[in-house]
Backbone atoms as SQL, in Angstrom:
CREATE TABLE atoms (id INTEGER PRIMARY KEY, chain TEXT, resi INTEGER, resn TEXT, atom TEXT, x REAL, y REAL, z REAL);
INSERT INTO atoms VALUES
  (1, 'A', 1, 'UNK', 'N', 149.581, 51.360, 144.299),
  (2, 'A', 1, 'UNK', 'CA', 150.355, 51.737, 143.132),
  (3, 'A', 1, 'UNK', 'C', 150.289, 53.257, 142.955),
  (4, 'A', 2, 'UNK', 'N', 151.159, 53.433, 142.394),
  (5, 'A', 2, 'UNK', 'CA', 151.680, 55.229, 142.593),
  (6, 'A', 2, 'UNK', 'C', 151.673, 55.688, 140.863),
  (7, 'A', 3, 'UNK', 'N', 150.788, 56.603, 140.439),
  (8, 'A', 3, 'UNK', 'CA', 151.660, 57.677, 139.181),
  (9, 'A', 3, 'UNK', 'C', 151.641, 58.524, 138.754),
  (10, 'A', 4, 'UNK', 'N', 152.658, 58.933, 138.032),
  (11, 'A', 4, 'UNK', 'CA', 153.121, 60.292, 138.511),
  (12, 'A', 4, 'UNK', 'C', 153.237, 60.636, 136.995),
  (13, 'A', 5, 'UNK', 'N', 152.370, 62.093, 136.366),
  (14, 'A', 5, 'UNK', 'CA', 152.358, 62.445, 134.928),
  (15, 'A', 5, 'UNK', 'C', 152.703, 64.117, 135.326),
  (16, 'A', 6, 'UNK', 'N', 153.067, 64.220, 133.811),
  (17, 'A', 6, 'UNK', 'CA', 153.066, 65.991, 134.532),
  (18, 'A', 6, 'UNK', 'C', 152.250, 66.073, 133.098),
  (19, 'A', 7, 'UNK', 'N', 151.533, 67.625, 132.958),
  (20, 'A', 7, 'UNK', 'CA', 150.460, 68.171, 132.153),
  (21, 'A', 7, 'UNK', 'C', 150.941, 69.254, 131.592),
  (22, 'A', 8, 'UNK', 'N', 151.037, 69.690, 130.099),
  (23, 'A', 8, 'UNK', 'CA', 151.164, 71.379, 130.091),
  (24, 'A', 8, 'UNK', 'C', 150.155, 72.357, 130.182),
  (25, 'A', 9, 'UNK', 'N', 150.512, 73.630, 130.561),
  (26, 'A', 9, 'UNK', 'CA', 149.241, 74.679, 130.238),
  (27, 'A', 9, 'UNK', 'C', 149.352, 75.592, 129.217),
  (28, 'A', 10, 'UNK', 'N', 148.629, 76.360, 128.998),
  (29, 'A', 10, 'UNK', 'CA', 148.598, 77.764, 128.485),
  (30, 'A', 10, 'UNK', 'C', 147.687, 78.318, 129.085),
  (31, 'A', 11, 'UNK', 'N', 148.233, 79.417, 129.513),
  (32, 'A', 11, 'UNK', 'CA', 147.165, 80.373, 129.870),
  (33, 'A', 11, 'UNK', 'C', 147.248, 81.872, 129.544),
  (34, 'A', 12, 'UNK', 'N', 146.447, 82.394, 128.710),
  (35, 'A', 12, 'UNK', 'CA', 146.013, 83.206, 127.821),
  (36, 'A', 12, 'UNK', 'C', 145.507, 85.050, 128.774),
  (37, 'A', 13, 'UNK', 'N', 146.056, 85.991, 128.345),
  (38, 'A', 13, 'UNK', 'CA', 145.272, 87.172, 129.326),
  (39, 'A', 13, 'UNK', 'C', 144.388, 87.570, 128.601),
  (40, 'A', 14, 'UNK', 'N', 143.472, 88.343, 128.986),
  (41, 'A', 14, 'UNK', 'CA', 142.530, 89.292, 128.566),
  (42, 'A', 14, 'UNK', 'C', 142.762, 90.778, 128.920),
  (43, 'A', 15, 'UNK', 'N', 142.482, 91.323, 128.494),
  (44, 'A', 15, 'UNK', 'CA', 142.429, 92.750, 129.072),
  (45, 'A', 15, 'UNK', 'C', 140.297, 92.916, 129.333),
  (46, 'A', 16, 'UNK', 'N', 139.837, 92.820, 130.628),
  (47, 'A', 16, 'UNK', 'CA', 139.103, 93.083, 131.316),
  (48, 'A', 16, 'UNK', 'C', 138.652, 94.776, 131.579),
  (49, 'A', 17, 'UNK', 'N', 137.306, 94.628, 132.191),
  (50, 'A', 17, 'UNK', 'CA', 136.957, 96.086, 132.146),
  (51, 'A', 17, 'UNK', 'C', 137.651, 97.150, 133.626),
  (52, 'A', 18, 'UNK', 'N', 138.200, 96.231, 134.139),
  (53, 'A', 18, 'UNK', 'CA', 138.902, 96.875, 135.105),
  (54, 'A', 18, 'UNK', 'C', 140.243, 96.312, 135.382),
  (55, 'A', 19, 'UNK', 'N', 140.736, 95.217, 135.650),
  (56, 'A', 19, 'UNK', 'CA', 142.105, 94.591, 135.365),
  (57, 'A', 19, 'UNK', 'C', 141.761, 93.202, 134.443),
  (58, 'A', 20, 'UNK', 'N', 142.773, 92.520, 134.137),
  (59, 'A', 20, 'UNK', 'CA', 143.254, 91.792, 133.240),
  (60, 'A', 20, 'UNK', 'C', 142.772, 90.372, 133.803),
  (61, 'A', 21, 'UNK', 'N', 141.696, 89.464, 132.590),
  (62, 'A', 21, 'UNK', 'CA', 141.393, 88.312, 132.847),
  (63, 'A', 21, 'UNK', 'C', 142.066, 87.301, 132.171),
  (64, 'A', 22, 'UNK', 'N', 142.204, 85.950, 132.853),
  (65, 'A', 22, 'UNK', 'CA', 142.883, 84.994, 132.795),
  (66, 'A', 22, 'UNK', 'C', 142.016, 83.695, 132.411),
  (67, 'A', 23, 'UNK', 'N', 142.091, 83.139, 131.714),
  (68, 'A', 23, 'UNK', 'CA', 141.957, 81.893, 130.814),
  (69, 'A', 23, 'UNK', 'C', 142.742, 81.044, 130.535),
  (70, 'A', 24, 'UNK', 'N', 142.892, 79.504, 131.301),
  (71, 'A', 24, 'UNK', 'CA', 143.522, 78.089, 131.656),
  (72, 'A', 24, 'UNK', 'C', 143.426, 77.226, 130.814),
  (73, 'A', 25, 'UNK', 'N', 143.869, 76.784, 129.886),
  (74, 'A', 25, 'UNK', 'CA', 143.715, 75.367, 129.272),
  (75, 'A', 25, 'UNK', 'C', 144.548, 74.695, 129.221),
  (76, 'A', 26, 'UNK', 'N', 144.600, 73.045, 129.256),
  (77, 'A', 26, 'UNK', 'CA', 145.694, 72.271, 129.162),
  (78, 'A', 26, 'UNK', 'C', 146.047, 71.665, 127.978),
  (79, 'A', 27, 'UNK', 'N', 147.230, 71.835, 127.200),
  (80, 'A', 27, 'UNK', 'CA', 147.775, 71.617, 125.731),
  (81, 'A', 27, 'UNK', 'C', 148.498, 70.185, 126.079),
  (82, 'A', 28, 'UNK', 'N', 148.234, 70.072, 124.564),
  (83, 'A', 28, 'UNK', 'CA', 149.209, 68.406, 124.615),
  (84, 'A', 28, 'UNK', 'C', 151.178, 68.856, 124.286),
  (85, 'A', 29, 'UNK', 'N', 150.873, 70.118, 123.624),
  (86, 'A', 29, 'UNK', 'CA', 153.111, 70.243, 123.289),
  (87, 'A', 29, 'UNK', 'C', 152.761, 71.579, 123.549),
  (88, 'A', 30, 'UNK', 'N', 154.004, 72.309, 124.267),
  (89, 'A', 30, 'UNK', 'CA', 153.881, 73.695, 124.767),
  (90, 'A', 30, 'UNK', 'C', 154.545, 74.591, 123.884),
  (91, 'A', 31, 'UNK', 'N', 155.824, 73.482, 122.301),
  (92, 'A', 31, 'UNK', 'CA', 156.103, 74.030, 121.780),
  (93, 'A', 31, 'UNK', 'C', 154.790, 74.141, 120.182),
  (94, 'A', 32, 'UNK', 'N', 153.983, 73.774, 120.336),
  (95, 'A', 32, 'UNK', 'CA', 152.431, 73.312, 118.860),
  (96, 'A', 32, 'UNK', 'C', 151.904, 74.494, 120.269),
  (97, 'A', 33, 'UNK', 'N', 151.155, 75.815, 120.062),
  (98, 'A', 33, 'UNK', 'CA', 150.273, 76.270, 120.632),
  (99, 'A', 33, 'UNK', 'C', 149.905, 77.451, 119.440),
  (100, 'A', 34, 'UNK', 'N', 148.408, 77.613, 119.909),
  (101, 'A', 34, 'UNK', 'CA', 148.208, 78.501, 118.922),
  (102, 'A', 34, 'UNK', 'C', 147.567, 79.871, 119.428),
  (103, 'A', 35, 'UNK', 'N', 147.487, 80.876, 118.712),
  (104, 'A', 35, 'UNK', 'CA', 147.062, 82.225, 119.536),
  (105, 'A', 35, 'UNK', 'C', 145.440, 82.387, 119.820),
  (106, 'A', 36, 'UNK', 'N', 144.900, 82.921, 120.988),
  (107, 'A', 36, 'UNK', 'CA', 143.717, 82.903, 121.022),
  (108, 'A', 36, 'UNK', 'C', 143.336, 84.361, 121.120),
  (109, 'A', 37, 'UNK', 'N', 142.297, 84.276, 120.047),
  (110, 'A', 37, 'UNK', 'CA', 141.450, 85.842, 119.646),
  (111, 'A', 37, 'UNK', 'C', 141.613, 86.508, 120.838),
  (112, 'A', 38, 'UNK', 'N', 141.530, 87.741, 120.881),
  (113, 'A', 38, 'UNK', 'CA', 141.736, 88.597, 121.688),
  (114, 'A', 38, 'UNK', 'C', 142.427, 88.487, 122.634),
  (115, 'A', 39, 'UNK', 'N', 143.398, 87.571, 123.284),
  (116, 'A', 39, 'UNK', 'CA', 144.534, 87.730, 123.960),
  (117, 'A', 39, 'UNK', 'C', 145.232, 88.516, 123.699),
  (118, 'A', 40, 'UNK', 'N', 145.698, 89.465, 124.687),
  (119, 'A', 40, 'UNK', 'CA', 147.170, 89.696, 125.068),
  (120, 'A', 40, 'UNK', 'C', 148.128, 89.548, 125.027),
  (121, 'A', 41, 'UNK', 'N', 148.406, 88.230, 125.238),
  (122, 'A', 41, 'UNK', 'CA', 149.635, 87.162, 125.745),
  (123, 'A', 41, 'UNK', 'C', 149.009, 85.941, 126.428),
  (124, 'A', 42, 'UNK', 'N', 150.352, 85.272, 126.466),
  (125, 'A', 42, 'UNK', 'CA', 150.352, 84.043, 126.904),
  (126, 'A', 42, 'UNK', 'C', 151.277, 83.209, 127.889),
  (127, 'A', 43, 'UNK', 'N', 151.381, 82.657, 128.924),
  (128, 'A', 43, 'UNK', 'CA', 152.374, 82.155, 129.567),
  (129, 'A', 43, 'UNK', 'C', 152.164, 80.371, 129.371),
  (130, 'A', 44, 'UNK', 'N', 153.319, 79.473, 129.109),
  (131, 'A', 44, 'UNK', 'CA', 152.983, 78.334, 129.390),
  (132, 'A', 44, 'UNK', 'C', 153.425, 77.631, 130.884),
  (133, 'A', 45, 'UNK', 'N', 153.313, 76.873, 131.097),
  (134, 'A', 45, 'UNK', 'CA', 153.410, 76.048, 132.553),
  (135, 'A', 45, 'UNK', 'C', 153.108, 74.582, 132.715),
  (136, 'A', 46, 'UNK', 'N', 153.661, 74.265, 133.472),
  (137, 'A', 46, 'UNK', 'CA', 153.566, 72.759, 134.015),
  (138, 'A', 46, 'UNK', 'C', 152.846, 72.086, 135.195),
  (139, 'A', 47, 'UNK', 'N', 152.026, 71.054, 135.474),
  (140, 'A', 47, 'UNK', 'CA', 151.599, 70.738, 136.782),
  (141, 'A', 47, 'UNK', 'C', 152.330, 69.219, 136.840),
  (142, 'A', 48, 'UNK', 'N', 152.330, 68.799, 138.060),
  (143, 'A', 48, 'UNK', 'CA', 152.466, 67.423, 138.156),
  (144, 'A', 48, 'UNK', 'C', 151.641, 66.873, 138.874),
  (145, 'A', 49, 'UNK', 'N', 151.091, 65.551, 138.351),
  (146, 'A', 49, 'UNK', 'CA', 149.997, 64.795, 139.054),
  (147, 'A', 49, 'UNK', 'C', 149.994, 63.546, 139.514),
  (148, 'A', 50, 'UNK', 'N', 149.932, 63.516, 141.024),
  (149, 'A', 50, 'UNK', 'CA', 150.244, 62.143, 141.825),
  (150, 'A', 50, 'UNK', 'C', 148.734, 60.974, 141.928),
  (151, 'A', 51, 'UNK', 'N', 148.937, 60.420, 141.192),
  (152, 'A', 51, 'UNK', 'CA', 147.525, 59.370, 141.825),
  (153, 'A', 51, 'UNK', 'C', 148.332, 58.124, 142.372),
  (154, 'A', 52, 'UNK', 'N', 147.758, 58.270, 143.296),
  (155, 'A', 52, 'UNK', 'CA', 147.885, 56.982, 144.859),
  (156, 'A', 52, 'UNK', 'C', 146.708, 56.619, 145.603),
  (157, 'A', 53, 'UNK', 'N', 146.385, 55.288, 144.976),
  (158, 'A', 53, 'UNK', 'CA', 145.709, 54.967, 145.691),
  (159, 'A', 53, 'UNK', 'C', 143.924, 55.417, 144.993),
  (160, 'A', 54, 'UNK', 'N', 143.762, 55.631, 144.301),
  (161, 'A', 54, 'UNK', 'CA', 142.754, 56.257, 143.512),
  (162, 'A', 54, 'UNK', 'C', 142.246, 57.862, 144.068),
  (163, 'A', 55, 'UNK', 'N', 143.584, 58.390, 144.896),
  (164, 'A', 55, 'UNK', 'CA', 143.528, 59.648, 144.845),
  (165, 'A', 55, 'UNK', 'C', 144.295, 60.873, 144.546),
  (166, 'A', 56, 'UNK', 'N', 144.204, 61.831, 143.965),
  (167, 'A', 56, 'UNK', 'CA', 144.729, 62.413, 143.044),
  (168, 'A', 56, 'UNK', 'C', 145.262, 63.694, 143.242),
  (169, 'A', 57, 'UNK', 'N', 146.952, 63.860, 143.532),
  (170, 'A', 57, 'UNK', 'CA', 147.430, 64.809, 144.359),
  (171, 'A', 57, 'UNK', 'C', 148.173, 65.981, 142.992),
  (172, 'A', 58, 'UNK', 'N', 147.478, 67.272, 143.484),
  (173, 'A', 58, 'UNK', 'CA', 148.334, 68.246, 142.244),
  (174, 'A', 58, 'UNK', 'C', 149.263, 68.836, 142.369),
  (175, 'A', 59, 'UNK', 'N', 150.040, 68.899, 141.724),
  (176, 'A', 59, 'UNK', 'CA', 151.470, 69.539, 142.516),
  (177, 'A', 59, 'UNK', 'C', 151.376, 71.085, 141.932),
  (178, 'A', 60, 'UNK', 'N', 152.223, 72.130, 142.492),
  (179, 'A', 60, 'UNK', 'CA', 151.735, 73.351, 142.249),
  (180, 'A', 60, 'UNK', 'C', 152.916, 73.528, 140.553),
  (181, 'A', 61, 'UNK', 'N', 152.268, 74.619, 140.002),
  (182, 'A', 61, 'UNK', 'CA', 152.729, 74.862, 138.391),
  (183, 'A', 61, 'UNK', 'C', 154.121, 75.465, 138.764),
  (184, 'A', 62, 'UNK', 'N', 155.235, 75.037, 137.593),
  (185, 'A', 62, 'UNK', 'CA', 156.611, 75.333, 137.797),
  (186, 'A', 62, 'UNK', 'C', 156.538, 75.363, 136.123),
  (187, 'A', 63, 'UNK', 'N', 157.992, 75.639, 135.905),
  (188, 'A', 63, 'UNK', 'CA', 158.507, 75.485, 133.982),
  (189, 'A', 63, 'UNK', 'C', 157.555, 76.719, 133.071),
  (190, 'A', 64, 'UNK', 'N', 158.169, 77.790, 134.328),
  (191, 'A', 64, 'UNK', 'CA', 156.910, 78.859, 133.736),
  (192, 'A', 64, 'UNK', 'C', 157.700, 79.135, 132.394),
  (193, 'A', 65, 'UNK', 'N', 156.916, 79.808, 131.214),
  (194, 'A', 65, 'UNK', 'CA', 157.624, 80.578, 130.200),
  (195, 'A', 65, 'UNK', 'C', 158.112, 81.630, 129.668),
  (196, 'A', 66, 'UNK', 'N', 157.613, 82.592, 130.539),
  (197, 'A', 66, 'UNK', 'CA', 157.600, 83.993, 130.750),
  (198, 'A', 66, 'UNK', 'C', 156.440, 84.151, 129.837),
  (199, 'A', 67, 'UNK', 'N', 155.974, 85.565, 129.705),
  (200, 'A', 67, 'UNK', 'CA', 155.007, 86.095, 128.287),
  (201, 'A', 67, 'UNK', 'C', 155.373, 86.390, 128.270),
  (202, 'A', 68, 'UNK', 'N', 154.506, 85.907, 126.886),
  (203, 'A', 68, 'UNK', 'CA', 154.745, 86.763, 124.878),
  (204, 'A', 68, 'UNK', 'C', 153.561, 87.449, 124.770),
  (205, 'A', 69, 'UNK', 'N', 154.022, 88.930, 125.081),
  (206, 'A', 69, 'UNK', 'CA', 152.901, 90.044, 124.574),
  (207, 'A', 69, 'UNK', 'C', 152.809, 89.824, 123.077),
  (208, 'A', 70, 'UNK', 'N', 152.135, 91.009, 122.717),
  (209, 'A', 70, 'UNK', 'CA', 151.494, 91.297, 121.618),
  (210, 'A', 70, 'UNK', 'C', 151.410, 92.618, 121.867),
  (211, 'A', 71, 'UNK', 'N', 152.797, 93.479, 121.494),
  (212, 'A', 71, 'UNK', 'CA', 152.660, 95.325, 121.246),
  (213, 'A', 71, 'UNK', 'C', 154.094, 95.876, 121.829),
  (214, 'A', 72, 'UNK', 'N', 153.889, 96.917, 122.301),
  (215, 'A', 72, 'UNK', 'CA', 155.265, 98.078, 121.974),
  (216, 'A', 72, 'UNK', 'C', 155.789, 98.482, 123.363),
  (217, 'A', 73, 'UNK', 'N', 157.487, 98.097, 123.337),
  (218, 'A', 73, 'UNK', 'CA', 157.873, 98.213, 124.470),
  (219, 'A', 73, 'UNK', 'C', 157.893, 99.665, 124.838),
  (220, 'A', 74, 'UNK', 'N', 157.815, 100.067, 126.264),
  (221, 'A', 74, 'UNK', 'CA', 157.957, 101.533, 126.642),
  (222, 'A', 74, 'UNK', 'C', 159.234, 101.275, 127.470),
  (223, 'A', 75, 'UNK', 'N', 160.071, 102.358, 127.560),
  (224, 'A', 75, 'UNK', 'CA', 160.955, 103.078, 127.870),
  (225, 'A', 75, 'UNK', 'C', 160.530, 103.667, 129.468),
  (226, 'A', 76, 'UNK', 'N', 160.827, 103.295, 130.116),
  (227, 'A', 76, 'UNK', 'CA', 160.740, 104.577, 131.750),
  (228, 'A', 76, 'UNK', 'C', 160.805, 106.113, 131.251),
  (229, 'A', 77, 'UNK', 'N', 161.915, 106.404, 130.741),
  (230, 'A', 77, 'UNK', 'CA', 162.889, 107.429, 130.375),
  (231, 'A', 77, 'UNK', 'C', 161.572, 107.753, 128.990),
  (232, 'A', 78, 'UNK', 'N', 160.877, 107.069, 128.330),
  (233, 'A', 78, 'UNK', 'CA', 160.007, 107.664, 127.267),
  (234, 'A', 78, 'UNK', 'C', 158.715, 107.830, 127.968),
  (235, 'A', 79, 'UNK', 'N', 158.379, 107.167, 128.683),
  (236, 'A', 79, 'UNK', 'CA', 156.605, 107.064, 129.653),
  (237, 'A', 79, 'UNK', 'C', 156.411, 108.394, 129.857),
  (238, 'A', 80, 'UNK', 'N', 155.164, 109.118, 129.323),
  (239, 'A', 80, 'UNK', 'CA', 154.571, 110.320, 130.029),
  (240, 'A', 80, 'UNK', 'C', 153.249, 109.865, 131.016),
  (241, 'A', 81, 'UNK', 'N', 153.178, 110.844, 131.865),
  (242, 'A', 81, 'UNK', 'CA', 152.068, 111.422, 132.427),
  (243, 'A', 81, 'UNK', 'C', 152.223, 110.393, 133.595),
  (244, 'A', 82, 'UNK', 'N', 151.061, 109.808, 133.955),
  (245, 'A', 82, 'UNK', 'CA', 150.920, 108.842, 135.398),
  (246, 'A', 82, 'UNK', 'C', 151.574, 107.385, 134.875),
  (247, 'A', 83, 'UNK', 'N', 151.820, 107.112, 133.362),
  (248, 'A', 83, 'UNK', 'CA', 152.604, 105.942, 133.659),
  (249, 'A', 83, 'UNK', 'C', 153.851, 105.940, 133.738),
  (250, 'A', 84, 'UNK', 'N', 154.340, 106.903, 133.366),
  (251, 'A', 84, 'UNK', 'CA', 156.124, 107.569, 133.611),
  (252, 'A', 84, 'UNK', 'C', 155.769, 107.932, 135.217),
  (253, 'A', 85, 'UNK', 'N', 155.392, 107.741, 135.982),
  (254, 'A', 85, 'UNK', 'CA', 155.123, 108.265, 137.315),
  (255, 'A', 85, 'UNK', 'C', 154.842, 106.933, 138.299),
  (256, 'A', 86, 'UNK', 'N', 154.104, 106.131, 137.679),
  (257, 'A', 86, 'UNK', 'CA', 153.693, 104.206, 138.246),
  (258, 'A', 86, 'UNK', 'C', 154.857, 103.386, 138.012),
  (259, 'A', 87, 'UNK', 'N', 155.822, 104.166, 136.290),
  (260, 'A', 87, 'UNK', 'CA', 156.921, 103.068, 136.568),
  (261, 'A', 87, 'UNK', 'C', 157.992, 103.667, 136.941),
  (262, 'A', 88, 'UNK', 'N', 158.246, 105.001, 137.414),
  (263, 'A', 88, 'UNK', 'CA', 159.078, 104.711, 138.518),
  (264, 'A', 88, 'UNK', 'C', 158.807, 104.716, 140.032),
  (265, 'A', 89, 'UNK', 'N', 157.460, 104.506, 140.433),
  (266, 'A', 89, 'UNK', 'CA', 157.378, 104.597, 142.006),
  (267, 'A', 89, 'UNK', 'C', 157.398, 103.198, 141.550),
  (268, 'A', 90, 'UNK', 'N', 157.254, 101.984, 140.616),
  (269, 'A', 90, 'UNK', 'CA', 157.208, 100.404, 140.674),
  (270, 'A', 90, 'UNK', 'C', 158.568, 99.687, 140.303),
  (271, 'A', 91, 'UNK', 'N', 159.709, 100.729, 139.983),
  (272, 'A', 91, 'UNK', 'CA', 160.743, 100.421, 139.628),
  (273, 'A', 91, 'UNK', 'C', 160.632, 99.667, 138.504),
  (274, 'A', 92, 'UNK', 'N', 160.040, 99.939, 137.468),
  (275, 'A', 92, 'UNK', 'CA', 159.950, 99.171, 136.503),
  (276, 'A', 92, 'UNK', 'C', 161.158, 100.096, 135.559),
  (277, 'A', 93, 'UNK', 'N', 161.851, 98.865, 134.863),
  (278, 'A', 93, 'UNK', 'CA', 162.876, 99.695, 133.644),
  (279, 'A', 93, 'UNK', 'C', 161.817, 100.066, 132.255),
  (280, 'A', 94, 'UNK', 'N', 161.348, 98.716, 131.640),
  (281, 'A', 94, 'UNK', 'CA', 160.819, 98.660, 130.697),
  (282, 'A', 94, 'UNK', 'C', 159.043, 98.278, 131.182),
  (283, 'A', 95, 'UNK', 'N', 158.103, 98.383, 130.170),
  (284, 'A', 95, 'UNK', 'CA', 156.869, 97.998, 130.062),
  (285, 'A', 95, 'UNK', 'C', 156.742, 97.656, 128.857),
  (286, 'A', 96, 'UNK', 'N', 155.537, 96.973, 128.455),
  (287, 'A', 96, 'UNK', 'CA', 154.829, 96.710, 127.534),
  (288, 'A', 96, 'UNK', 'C', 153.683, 97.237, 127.234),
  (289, 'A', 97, 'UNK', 'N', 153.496, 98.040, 126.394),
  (290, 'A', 97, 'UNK', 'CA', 152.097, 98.387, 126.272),
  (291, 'A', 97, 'UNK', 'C', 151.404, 97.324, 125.150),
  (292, 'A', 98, 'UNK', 'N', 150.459, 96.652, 125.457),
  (293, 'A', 98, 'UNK', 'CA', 149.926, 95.405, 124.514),
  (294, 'A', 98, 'UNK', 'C', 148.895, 96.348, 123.306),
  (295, 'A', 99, 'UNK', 'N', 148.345, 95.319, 122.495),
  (296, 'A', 99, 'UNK', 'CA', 147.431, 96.150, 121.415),
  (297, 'A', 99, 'UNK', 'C', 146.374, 96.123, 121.745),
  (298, 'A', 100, 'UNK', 'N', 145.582, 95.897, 123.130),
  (299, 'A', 100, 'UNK', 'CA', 144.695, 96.157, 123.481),
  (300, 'A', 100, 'UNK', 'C', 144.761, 97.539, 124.616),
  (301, 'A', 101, 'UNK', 'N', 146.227, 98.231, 124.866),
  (302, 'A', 101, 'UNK', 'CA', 146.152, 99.035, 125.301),
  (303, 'A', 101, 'UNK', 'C', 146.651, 98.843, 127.279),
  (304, 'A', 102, 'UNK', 'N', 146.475, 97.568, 127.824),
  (305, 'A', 102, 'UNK', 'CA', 147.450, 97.423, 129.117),
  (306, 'A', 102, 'UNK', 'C', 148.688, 97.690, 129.169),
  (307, 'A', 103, 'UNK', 'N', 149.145, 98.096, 130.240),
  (308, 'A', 103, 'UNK', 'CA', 150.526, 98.119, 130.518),
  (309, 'A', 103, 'UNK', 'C', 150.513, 97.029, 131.693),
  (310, 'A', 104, 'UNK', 'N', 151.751, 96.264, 130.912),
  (311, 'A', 104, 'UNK', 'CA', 152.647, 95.419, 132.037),
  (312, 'A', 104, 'UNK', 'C', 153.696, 95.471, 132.131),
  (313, 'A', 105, 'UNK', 'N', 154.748, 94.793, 133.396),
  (314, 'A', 105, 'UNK', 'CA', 156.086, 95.211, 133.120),
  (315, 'A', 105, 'UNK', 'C', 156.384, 94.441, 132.782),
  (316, 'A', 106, 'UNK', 'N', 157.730, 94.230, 131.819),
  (317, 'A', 106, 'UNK', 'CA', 158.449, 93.482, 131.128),
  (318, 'A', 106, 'UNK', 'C', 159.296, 93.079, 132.149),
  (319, 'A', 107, 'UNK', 'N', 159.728, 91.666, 132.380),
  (320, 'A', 107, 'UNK', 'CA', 160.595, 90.923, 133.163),
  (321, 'A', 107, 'UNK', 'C', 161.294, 90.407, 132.442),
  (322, 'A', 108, 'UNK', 'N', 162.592, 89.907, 133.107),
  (323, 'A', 108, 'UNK', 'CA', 163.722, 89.464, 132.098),
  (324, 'A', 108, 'UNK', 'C', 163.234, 88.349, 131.004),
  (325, 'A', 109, 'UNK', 'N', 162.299, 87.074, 132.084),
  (326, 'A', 109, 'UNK', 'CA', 161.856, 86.016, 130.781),
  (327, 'A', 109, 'UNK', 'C', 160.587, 86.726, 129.798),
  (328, 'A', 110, 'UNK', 'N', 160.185, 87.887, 130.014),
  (329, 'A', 110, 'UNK', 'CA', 159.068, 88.032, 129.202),
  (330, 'A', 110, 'UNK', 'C', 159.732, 88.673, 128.235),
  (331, 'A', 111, 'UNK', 'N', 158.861, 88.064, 126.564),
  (332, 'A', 111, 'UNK', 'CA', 159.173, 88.806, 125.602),
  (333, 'A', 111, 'UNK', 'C', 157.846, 89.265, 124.615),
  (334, 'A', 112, 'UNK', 'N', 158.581, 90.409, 123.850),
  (335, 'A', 112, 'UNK', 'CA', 157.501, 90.876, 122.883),
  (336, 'A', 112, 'UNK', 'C', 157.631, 90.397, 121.264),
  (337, 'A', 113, 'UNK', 'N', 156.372, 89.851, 120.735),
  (338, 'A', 113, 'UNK', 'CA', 156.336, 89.251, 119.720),
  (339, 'A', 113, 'UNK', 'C', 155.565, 89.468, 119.013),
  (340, 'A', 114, 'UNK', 'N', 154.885, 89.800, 117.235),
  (341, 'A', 114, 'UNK', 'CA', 154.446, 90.424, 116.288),
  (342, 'A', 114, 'UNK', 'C', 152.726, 89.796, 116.609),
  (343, 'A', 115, 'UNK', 'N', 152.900, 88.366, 117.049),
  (344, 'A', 115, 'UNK', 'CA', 151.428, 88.058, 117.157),
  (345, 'A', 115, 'UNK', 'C', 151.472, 86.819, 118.031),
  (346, 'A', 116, 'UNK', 'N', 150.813, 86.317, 118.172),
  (347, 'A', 116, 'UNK', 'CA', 150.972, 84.979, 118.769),
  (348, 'A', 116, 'UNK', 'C', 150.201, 83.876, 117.983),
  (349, 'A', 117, 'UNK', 'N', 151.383, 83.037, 118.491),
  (350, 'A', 117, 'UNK', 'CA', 151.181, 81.785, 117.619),
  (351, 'A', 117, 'UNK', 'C', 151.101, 80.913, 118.441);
């Protein structure tokens, strides 16, 4: 006998002492999530899970959501110093600078939002 569930995630960033840490949990509704202290942002996602046979196959995460920062978009055309210099050798249009102070680039599904919820 074969079945087949799919799971949601959230997974939460950190801003780390040298790059940006990541934190996994699995939610029951991807639209009920709530913000976790000192995050960054957040992306949600999907897995699917095959059990056959009493063994248990994971399928890789899809139904990404983009992130929802937390802070102030930058401009290419406004960026000084080495990050006006990283986003254009990275071709980045826009960034995010979060309220902990990272820069990421903004991609079409990612958006910026007052806090997270």
């Amino acid at each position: 006998m074969e079945e087949t569930i799919t799971k949601h995630y959230i997974k939460y960033g950190y801003s780390g002492m040298f790059c940006a840490e990541y934190q996994t949990y699995e939610i029951n509704d991807p639209k009920r999530i709530n913000g976790k202290n000192g995050a960054f942002g957040y992306i949600t996602f999907d897995k699917t899970f095959i059990t056959k046979d009493s063994e248990v196959f994971e399928g890789k995460p899809f139904n990404f959501s983009g992130w929802k920062y937390v802070g102030e978009l930058i401009k290419k055309e406004d960026a000084q110093g080495t990050l006006r210099s990283n986003m254009y050798d990275n071709g980045w249009e826009v960034a995010v600078k979060t309220k902990r102070g990272s820069v990421y680039p903004l991609l079409d599904s990612d958006e910026i939002v007052d806090e997270l919820i």
